[in-house]
SEZA-321188 format. One record per residue (C-alpha): y, z, x; residue number from 0; residue in one letter. Coordinates in pm, 1 decimal. Layout:
! SEZA-321188
R          y          z          x   vogu   marnu
R          Y          Z          X    NUM       A
...
! end
This chain:
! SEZA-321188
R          y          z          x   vogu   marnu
R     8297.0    13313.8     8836.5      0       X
R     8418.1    13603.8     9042.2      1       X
R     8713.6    13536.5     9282.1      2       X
R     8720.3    13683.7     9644.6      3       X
R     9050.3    13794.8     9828.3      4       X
R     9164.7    13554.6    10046.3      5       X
R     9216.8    13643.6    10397.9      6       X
R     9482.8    13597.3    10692.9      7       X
R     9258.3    13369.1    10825.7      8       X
R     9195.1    13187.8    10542.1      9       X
R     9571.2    13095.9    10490.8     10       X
R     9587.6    12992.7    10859.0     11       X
R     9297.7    12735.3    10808.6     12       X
R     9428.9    12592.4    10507.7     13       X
R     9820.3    12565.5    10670.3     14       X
R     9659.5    12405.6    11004.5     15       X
R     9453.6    12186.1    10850.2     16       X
R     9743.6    12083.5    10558.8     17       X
R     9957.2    12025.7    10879.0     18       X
R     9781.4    11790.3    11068.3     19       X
R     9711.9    11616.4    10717.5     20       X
R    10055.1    11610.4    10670.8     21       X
R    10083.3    11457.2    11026.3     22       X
R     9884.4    11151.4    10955.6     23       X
R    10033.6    11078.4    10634.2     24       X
R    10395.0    11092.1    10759.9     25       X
R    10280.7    10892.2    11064.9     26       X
R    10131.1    10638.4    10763.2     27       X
R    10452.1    10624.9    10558.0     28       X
R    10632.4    10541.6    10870.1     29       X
R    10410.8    10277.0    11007.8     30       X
R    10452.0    10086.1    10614.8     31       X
R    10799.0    10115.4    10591.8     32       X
R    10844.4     9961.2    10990.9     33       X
R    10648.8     9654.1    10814.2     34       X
R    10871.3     9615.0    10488.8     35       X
R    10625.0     9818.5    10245.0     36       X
R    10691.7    10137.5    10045.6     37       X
R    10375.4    10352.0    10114.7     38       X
R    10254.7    10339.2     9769.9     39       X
R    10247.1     9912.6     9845.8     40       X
R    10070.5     9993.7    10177.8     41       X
R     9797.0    10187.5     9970.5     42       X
R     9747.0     9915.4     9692.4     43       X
R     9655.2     9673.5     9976.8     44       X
R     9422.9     9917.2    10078.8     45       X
R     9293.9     9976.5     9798.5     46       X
R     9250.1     9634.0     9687.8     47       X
R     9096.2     9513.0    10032.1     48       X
R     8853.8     9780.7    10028.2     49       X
R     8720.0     9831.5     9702.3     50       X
R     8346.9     9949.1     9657.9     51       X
R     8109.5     9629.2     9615.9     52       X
R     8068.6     9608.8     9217.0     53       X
R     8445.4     9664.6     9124.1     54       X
R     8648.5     9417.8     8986.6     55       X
R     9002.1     9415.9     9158.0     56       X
R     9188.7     9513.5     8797.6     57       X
R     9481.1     9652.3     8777.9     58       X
R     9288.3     9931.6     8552.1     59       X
R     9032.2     9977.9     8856.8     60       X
R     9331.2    10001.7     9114.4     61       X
R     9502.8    10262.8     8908.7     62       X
R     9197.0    10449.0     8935.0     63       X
R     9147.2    10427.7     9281.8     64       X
R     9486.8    10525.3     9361.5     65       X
R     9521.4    10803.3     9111.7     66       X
R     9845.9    10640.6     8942.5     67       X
R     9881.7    10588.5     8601.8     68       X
R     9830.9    10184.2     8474.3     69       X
R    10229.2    10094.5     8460.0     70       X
R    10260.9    10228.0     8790.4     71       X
R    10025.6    10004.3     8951.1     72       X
R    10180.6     9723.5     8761.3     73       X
R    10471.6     9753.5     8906.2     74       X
R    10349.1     9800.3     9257.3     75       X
R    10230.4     9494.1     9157.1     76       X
R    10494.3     9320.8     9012.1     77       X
R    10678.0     9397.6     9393.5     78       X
R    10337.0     9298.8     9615.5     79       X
R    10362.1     8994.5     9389.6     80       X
R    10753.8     8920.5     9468.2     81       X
R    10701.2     8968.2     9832.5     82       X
R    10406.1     8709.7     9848.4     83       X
R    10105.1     8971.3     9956.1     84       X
R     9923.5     8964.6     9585.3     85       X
R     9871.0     8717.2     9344.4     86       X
R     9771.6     8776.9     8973.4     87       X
R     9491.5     8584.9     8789.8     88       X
R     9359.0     8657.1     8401.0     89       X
R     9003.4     8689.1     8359.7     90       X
R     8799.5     8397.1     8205.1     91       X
R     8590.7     8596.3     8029.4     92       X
R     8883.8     8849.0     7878.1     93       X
R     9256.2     8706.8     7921.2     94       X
R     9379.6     9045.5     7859.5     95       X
R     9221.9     9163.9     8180.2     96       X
R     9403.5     9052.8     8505.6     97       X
R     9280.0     9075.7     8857.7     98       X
R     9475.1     9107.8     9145.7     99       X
R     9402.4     8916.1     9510.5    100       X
R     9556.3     8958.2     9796.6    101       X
R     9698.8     8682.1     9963.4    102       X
R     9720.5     8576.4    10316.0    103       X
R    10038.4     8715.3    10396.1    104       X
R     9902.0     9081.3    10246.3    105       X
R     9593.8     9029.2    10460.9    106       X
R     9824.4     9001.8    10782.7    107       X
R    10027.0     9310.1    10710.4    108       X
R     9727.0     9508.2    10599.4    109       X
R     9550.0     9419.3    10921.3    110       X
R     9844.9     9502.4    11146.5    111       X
R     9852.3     9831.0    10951.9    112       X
R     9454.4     9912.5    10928.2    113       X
R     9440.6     9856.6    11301.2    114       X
R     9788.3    10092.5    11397.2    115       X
R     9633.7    10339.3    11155.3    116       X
R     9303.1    10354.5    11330.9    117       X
R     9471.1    10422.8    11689.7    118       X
R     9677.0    10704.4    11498.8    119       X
R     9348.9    10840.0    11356.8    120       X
R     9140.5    10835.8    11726.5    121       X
R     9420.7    10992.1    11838.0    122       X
R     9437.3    11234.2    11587.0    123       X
R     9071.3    11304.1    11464.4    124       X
R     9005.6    11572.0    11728.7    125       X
R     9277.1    11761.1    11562.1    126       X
R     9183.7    11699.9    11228.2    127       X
R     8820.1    11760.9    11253.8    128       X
R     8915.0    12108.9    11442.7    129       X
R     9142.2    12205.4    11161.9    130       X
R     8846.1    12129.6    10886.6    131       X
R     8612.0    12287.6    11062.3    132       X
R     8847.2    12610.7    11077.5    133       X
R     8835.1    12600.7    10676.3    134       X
R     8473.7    12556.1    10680.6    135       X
R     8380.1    12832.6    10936.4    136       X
R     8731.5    13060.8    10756.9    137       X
R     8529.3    13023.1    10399.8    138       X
R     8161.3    12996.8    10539.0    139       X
R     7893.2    13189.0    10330.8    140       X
R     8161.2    13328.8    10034.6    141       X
R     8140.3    13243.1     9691.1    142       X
R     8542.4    13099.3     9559.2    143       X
! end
């Protein structure tokens, strides 16, 4: 595949939109640790609470979602677990497999989080959809 030169413009896209990006993260990282979470925690939650219909809340199906390796997730785990916002059950059909559930307490915190993180992103979406649609219109109609 032949590569193209990338221009000024092209540069400037990608740095406004990887700003504002970087903007809503930090704002995210924030918000968790106000609530007692380390982001990573906040985005297991997520995860967890919002997982595609058909997938089993594993710990093997979490690490995928979150793009972290499997020990990783366990102990994000092991620390939701300690601070009462998961709870841990074994399969019935495979004891080796556990699934994770999140408990009251996690569904609380999430909530308070989901909904601060929503008012961030109307706030922030014109912004964000402006800088992706720079990149789109920088890049539009050449080949990478």
């Amino acid at each position: 595949m032949a590569r193209r030169e990338l221009t000024e413009s092209d540069y400037r896209a990608l740095a406004r939109f990887r700003y504002q990006l970087r903007k809503f993260v930090s704002f995210s990282e924030s918000a968790a640790r106000e609530v007692g979470l380390e982001p990573r925690q906040h985005q297991l939650l997520l995860s967890l609470r919002g997982l595609p219909e058909g997938l089993e809340p594993s710990v093997l199906t979490l690490a995928d979602q979150l793009v972290l390796r499997h020990n990783t997730v366990v102990e994000l785990i092991d620390r939701l677990e300690a601070a009462g916002f998961v709870r841990r059950t074994r399969t019935h059909d495979d004891r080796r497999v556990t699934h994770v559930a999140i408990t009251t307490q996690g569904t609380e915190v999430l909530r308070r989080l989901s909904a601060s993180h929503l008012d961030e992103l109307r706030m922030q979406a014109p912004a964000l959809v402006a800088a992706l649609n720079g990149v789109l219109r920088a890049t539009r109609g050449r080949t990478p």
